[in-house]
N, CA, C and O atoms as a GROMACS GRO file, in nm:
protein
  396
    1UNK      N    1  -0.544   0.724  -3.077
    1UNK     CA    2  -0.497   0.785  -2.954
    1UNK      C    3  -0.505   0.680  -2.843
    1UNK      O    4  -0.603   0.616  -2.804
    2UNK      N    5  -0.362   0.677  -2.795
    2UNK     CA    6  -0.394   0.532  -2.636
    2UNK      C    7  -0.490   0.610  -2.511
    2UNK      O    8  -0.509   0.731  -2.496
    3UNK      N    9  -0.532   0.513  -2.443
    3UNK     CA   10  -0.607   0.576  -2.370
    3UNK      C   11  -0.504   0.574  -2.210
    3UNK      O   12  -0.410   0.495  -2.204
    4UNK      N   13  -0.518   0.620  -2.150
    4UNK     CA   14  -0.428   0.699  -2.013
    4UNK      C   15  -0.489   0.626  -1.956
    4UNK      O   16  -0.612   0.617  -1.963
    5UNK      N   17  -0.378   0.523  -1.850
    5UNK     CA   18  -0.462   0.490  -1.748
    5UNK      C   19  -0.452   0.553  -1.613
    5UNK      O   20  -0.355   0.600  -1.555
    6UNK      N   21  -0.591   0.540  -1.575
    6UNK     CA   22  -0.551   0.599  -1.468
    6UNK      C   23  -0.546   0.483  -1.350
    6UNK      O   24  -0.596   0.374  -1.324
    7UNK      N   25  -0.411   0.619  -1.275
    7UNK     CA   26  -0.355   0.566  -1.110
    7UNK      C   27  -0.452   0.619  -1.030
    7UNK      O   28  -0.510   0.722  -1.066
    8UNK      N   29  -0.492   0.540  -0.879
    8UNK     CA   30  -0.542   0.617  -0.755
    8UNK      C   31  -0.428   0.554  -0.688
    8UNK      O   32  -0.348   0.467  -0.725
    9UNK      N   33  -0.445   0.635  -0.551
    9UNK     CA   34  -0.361   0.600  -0.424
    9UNK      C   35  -0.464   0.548  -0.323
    9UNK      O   36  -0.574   0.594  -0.290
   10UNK      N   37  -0.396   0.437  -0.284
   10UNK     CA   38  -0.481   0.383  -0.180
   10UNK      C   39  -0.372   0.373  -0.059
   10UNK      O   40  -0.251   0.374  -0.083
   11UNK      N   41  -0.438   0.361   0.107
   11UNK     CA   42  -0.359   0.357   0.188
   11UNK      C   43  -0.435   0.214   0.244
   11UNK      O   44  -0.557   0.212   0.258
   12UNK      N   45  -0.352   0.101   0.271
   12UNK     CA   46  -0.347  -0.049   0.355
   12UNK      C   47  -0.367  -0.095   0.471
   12UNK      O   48  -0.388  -0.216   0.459
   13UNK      N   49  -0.372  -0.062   0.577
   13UNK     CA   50  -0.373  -0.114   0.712
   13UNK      C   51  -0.435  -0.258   0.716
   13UNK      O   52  -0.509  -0.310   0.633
   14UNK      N   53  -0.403  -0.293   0.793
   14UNK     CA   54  -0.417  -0.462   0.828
   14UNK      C   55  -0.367  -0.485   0.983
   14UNK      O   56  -0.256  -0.450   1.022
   15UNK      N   57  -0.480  -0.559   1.079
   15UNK     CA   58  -0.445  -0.620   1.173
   15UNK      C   59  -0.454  -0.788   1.154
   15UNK      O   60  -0.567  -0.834   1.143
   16UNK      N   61  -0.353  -0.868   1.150
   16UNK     CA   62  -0.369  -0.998   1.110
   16UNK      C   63  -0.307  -1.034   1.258
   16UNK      O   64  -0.231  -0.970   1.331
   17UNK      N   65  -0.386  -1.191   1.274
   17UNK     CA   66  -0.357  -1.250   1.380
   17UNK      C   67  -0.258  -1.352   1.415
   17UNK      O   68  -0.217  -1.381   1.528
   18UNK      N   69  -0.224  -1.405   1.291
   18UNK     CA   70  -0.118  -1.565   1.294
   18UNK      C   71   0.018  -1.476   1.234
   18UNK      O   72  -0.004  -1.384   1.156
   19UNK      N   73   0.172  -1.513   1.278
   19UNK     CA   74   0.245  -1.452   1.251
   19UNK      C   75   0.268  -1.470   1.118
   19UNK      O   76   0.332  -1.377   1.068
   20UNK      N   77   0.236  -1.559   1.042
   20UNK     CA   78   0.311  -1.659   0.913
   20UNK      C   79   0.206  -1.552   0.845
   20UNK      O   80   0.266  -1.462   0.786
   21UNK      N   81   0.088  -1.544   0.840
   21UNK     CA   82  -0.009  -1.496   0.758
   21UNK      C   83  -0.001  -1.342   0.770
   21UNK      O   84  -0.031  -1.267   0.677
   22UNK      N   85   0.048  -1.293   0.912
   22UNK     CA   86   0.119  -1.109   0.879
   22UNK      C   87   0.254  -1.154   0.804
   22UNK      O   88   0.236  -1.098   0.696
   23UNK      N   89   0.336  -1.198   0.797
   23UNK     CA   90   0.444  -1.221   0.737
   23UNK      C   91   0.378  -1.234   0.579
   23UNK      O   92   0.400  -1.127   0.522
   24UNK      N   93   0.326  -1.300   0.517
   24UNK     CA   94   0.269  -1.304   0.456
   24UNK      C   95   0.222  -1.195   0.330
   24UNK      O   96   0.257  -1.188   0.212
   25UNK      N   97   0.117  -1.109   0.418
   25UNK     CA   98   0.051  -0.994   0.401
   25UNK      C   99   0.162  -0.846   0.352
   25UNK      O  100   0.166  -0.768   0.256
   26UNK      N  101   0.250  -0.869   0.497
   26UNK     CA  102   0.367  -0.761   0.457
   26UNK      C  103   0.455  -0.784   0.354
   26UNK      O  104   0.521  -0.692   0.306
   27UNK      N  105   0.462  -0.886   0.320
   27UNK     CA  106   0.537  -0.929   0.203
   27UNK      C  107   0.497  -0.907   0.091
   27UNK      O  108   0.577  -0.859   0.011
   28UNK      N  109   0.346  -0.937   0.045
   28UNK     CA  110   0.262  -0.891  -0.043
   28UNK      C  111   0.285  -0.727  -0.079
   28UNK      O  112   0.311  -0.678  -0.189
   29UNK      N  113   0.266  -0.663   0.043
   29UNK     CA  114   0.208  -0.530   0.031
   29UNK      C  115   0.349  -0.472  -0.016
   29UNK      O  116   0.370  -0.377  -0.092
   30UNK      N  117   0.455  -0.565   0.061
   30UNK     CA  118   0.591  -0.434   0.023
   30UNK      C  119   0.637  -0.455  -0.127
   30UNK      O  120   0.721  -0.384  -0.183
   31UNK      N  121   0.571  -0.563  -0.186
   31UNK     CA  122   0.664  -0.555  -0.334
   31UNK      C  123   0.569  -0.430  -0.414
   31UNK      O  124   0.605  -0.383  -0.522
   32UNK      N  125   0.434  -0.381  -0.336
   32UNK     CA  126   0.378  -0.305  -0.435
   32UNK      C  127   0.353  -0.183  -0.404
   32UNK      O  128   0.288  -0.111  -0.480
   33UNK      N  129   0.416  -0.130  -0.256
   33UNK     CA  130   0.358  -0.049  -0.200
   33UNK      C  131   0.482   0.032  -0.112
   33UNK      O  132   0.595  -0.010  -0.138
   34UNK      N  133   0.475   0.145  -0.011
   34UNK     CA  134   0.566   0.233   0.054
   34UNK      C  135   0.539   0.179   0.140
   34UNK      O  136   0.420   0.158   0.119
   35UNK      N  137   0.573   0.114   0.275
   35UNK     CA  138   0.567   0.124   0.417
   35UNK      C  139   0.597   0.211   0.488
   35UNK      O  140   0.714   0.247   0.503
   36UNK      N  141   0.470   0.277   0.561
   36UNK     CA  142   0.443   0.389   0.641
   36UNK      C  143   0.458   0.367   0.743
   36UNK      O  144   0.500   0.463   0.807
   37UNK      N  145   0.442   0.265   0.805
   37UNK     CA  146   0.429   0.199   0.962
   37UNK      C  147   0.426   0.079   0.901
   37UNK      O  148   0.383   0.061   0.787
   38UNK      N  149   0.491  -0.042   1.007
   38UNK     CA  150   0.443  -0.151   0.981
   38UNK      C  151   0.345  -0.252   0.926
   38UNK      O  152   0.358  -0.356   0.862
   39UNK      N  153   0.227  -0.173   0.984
   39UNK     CA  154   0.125  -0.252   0.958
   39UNK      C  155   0.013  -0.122   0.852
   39UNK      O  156  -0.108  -0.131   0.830
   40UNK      N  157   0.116  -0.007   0.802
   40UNK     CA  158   0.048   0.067   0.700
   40UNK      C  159   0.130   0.054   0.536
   40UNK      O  160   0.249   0.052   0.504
   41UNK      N  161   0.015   0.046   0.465
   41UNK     CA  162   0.104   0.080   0.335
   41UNK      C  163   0.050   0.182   0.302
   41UNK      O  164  -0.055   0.216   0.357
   42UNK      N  165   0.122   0.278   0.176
   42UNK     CA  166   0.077   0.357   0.094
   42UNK      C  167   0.072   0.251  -0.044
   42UNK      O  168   0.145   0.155  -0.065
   43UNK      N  169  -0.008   0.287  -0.105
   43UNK     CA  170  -0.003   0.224  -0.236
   43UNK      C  171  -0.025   0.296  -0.394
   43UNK      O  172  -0.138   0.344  -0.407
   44UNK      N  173   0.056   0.309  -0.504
   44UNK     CA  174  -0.024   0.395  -0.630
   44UNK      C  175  -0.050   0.261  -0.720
   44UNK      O  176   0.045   0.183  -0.730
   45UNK      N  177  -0.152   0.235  -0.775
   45UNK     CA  178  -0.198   0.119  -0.832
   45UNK      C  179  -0.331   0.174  -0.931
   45UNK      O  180  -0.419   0.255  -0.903
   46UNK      N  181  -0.309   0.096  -1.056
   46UNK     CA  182  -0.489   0.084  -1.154
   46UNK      C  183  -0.503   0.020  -1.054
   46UNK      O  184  -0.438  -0.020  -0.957
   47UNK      N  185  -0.676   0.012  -1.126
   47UNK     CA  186  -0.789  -0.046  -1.114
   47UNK      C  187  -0.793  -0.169  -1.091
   47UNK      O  188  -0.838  -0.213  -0.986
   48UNK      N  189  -0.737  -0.258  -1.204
   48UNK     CA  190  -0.668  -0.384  -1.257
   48UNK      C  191  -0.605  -0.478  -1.108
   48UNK      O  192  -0.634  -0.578  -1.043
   49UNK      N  193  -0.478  -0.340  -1.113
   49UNK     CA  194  -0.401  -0.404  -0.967
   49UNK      C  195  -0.460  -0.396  -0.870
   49UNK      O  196  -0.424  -0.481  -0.788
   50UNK      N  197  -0.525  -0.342  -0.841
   50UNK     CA  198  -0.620  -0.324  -0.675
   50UNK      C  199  -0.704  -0.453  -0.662
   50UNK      O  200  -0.697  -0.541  -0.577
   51UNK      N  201  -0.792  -0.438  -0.777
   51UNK     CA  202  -0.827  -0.562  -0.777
   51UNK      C  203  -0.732  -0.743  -0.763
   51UNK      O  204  -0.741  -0.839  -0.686
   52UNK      N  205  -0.670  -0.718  -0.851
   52UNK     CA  206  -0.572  -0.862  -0.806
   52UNK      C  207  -0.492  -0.868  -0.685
   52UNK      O  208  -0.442  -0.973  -0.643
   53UNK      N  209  -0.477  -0.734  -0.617
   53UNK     CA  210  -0.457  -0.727  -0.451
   53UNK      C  211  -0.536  -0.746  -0.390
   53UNK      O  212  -0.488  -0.774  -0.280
   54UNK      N  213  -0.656  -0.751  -0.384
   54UNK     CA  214  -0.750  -0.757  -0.335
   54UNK      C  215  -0.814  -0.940  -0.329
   54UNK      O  216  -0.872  -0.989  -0.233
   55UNK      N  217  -0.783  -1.002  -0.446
   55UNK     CA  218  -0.799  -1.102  -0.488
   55UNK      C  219  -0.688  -1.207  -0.398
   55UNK      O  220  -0.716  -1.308  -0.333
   56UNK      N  221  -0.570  -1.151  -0.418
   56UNK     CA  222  -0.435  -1.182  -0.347
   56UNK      C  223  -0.464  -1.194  -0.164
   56UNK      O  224  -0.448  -1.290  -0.088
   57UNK      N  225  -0.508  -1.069  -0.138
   57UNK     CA  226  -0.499  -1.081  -0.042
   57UNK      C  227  -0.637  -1.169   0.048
   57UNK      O  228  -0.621  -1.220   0.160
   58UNK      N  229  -0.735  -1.170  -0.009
   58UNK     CA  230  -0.803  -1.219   0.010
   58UNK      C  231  -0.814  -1.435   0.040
   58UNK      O  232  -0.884  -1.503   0.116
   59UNK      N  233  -0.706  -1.473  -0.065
   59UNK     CA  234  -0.653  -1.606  -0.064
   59UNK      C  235  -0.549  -1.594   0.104
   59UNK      O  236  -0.558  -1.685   0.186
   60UNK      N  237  -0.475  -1.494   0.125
   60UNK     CA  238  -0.360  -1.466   0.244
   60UNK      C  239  -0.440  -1.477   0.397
   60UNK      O  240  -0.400  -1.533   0.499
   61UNK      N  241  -0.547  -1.415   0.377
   61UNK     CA  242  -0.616  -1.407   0.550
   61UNK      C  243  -0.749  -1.497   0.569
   61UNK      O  244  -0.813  -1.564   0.487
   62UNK      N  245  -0.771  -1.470   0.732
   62UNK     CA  246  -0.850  -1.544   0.772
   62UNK      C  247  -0.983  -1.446   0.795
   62UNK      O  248  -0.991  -1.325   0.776
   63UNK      N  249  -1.072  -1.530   0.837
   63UNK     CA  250  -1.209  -1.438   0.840
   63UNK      C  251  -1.150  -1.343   1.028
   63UNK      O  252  -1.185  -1.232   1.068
   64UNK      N  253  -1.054  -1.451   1.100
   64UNK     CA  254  -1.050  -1.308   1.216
   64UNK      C  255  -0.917  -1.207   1.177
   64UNK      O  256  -0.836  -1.181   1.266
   65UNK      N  257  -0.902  -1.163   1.064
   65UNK     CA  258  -0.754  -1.110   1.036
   65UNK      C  259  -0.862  -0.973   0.974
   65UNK      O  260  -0.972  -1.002   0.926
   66UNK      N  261  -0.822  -0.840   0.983
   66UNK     CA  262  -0.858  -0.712   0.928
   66UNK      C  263  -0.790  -0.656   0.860
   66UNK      O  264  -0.688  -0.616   0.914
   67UNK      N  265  -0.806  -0.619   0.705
   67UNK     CA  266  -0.724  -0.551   0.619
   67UNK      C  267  -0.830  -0.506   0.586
   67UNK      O  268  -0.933  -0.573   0.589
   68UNK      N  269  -0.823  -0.373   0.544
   68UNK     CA  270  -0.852  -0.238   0.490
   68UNK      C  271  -0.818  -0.154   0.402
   68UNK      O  272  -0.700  -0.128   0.423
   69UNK      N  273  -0.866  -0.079   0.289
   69UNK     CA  274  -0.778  -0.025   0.194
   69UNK      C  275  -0.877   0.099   0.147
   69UNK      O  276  -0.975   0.065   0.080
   70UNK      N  277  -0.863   0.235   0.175
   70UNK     CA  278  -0.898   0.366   0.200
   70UNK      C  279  -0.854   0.427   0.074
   70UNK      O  280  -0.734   0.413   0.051
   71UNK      N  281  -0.934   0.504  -0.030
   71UNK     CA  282  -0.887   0.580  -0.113
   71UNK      C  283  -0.828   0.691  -0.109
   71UNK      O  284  -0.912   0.780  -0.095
   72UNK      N  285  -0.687   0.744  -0.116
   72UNK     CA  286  -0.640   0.855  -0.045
   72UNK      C  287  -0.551   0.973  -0.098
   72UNK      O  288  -0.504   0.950  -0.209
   73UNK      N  289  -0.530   1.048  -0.064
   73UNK     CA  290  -0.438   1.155  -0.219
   73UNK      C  291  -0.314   1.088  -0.190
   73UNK      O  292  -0.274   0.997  -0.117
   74UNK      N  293  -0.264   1.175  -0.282
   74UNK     CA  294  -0.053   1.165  -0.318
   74UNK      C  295  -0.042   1.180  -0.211
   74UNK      O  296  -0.107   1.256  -0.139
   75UNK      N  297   0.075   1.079  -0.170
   75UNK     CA  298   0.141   1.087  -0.086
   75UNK      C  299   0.241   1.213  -0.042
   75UNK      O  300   0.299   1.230   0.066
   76UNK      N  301   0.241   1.274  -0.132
   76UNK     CA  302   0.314   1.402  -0.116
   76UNK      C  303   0.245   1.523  -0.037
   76UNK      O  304   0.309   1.615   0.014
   77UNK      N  305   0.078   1.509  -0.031
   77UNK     CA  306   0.010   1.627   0.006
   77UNK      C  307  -0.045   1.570   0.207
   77UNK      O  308  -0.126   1.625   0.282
   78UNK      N  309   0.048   1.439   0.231
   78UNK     CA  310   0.034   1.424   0.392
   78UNK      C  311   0.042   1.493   0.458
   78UNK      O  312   0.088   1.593   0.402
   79UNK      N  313   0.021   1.513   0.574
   79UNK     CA  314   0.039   1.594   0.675
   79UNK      C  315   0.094   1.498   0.804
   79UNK      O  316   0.035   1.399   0.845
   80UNK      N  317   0.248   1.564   0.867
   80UNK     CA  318   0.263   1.453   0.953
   80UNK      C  319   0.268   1.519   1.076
   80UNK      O  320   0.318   1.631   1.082
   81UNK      N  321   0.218   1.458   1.183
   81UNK     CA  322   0.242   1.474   1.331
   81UNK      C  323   0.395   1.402   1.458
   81UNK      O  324   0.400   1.292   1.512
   82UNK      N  325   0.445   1.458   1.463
   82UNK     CA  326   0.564   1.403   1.531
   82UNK      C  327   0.670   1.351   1.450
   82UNK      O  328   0.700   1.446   1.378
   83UNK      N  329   0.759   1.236   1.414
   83UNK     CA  330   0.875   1.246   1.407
   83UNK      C  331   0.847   1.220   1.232
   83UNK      O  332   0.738   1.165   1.219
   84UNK      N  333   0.892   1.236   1.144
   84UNK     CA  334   0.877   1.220   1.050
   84UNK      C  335   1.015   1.140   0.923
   84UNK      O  336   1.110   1.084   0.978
   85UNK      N  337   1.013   1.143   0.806
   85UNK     CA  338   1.120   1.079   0.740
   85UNK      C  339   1.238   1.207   0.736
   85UNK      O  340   1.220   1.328   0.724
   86UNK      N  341   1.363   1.132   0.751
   86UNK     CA  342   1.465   1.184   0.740
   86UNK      C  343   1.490   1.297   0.592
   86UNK      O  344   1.471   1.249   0.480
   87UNK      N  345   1.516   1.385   0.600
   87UNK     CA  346   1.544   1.485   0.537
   87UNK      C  347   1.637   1.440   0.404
   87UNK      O  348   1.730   1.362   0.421
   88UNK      N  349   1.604   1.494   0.273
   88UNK     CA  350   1.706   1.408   0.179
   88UNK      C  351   1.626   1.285   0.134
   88UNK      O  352   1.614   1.273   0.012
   89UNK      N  353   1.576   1.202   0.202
   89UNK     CA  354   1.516   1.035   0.162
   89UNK      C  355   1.376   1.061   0.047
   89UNK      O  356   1.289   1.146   0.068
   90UNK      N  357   1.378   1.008  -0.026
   90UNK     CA  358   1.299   1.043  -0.182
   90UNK      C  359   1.206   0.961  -0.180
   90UNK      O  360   1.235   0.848  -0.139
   91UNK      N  361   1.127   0.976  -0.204
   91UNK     CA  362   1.007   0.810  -0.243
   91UNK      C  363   0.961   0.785  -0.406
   91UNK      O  364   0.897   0.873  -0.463
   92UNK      N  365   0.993   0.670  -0.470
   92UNK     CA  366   0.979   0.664  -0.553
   92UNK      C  367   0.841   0.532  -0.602
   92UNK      O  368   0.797   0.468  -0.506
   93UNK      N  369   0.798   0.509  -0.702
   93UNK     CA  370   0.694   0.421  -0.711
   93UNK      C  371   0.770   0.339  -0.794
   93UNK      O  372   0.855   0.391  -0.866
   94UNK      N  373   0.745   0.186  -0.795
   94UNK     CA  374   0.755   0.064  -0.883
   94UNK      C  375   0.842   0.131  -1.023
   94UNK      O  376   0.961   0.105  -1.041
   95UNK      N  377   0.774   0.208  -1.101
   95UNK     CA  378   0.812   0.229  -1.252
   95UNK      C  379   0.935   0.332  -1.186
   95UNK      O  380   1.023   0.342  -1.272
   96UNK      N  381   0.969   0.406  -1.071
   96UNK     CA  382   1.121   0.474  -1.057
   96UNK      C  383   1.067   0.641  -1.094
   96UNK      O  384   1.121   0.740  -1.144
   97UNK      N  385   0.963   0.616  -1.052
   97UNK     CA  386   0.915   0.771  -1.109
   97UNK      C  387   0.859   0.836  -0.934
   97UNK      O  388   0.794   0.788  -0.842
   98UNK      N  389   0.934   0.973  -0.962
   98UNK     CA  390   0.916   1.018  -0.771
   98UNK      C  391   0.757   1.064  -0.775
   98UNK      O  392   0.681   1.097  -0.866
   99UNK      N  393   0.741   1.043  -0.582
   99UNK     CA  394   0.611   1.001  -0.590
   99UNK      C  395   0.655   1.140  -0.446
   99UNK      O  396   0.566   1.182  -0.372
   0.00000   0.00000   0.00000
């Protein structure tokens, strides 16, 4: 029997200070992650990957740059305040599977 891996959701924020190194960071985060706000990601990732993001990002910033990464439910069970995503627009994860 294979064993299931399991996904968590994590959410990203980052205040970085040098533009090249937010450029950087956002670049990182968007090949693996939803952008919520600019400087937020949503993310569904193993264990495995968190860690080598973590690893990743860690080589990307400086000791005055702040990134953060919060364990958080599906993105589906948010709750939003004020203007929200357009009606119709789908979110899907990396493997194309709706999230």
């Amino acid at each position: 029997m294979k064993n299931k891996v399991a996904y968590n959701h994590w959410i990203c924020c980052y205040d970085i200070r040098d533009a090249k190194r937010l450029a950087k960071v956002h670049q990182t985060l968007s090949m693996l992650g939803i952008a919520l706000n600019y400087s937020v990601f949503y993310l569904y990732m193993t264990l495995p990957q968190f860690e080598q993001l973590c690893r990743n990002l860690k080589k990307l910033i400086k000791a005055e740059d702040d990134v953060r990464l919060y364990v958080s439910s599906a993105l589906q069970t948010a709750q939003f305040v004020g203007e929200t995503m357009l009606e119709g627009v789908n979110l899907i994860n990396a493997k194309g599977v709706l999230i």
